[in-house]
N, C-alpha and C positions, 0 to 999 in steps of 0.2 A: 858889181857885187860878186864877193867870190862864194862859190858853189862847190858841196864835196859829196860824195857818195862811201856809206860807208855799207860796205859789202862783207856778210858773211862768209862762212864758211861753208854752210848749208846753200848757199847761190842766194839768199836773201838779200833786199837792198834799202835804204831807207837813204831819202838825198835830203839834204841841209843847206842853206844860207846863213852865210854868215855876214854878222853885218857889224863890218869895222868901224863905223860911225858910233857905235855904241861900244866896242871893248878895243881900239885899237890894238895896243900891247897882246890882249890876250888872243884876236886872230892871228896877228902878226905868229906868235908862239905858236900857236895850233895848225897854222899851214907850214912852218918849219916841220913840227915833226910830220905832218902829212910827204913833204917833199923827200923826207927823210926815210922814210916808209917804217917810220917808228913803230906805229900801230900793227902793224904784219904779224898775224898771231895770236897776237892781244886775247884776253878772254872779258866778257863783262861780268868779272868778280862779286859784285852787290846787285843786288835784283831785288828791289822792297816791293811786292805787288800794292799796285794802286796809285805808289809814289814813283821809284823812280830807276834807272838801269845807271851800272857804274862802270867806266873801263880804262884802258890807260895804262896798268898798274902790275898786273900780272899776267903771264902765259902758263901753258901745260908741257911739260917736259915729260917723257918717259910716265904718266900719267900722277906726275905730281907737280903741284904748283911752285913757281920760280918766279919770285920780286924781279920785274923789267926792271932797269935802270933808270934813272926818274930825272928828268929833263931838269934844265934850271928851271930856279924857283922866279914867279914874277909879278907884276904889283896886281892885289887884288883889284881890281876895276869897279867898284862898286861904291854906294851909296855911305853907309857904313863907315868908310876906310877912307870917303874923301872923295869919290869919282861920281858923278854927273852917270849912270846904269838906271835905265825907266823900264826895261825889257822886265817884264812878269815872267817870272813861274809859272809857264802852263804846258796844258800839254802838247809835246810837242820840242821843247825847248831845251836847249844844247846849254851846258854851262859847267864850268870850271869847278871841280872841289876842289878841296884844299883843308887842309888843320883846321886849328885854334888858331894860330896865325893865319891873320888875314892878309899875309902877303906871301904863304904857300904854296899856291898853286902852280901847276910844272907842266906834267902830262894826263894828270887823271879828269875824265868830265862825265858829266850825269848826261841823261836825257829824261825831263821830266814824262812821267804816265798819266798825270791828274797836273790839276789847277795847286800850285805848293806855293801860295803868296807868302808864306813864314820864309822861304827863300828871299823874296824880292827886298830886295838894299842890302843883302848879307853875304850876296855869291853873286859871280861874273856871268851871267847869263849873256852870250854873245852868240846865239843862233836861233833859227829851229826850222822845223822841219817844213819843206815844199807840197807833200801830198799826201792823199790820204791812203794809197797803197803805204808807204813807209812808216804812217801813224797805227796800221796794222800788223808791219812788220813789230813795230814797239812793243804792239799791246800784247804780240802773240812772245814777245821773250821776256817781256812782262809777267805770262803766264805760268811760266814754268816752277814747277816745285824746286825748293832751297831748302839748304842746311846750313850747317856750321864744321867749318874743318877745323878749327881751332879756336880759341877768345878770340883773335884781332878777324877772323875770316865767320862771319856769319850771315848769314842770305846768299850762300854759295850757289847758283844752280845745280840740281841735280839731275842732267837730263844728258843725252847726247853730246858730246863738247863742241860739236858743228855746231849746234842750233847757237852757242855766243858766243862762239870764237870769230875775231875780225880777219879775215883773208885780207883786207886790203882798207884806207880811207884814199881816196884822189880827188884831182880835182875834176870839176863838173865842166 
């Protein structure tokens, strides 16, 4: 079973399992960019309290936001779209967004904060979390107050850029 750690920037950590039996394609993609050290930087852009942390997608420049470059796009693995995915929505749980197309998904991925079974047969849920230190890490960046930078950027956090910025994912 391959294991990652995804570490802030604040020295926070929260470790994950991922389990390729259920999304082959989409771990396969997600420890490329882990090996890639794509993530380095990264911010978690979307923070919905109660549902769910977003990242992947953008970083902080000179203290303005910069669209990362976005991985190839790959088949959604899910119920939905034709894949054989029984992993729920809860919390805890590492999984792939993506568009309206349901074969979008690249670099960006959630980690659910609550039980989101309107998720489950819609999104690539291929992980989740090992402990309950890391489901506190979640729940405390979970916490944080959000705004909006612009239409397409809302539930921005508004806190420290440590407290979501990813220093690192590796492997475990």
């Amino acid at each position: 079973m391959n294991k990652i750690c995804i570490e802030l920037e604040n020295g926070k950590k929260m470790n994950v399992e991922l389990y390729e039996e259920i999304a082959p394609i989409t771990v396969k993609n997600f420890l490329k960019l882990v090996d890639e050290d794509f993530f380095k930087g990264i911010v978690f852009h979307r923070v919905i309290k109660d549902f769910m942390c977003q990242g992947g997608g953008y970083y902080i420049k000179e203290g303005k936001y910069i669209d990362h470059k976005q991985a190839e796009s790959i088949v959604g693995e899910f119920e939905s779209n034709g894949y054989k995915n029984d992993l729920k929505h809860e919390l805890g749980v590492i999984s792939m967004a993506r568009t309206n197309d349901p074969n979008s998904g690249s670099s960006q991925f959630f980690l659910c904060v609550d039980n989101c079974h309107h998720l489950d047969k819609e999104y690539a849920g291929f992980g989740k979390m090992t402990d309950k230190e890391s489901i506190e890490v979640l729940k405390e960046l979970n916490s944080y107050p959000t705004g909006m930078i612009d239409y397409s950027l809302r539930d921005w956090p508004n806190t420290d850029i440590k407290n979501y910025t990813i220093k690192s994912i590796y492997r475990i």
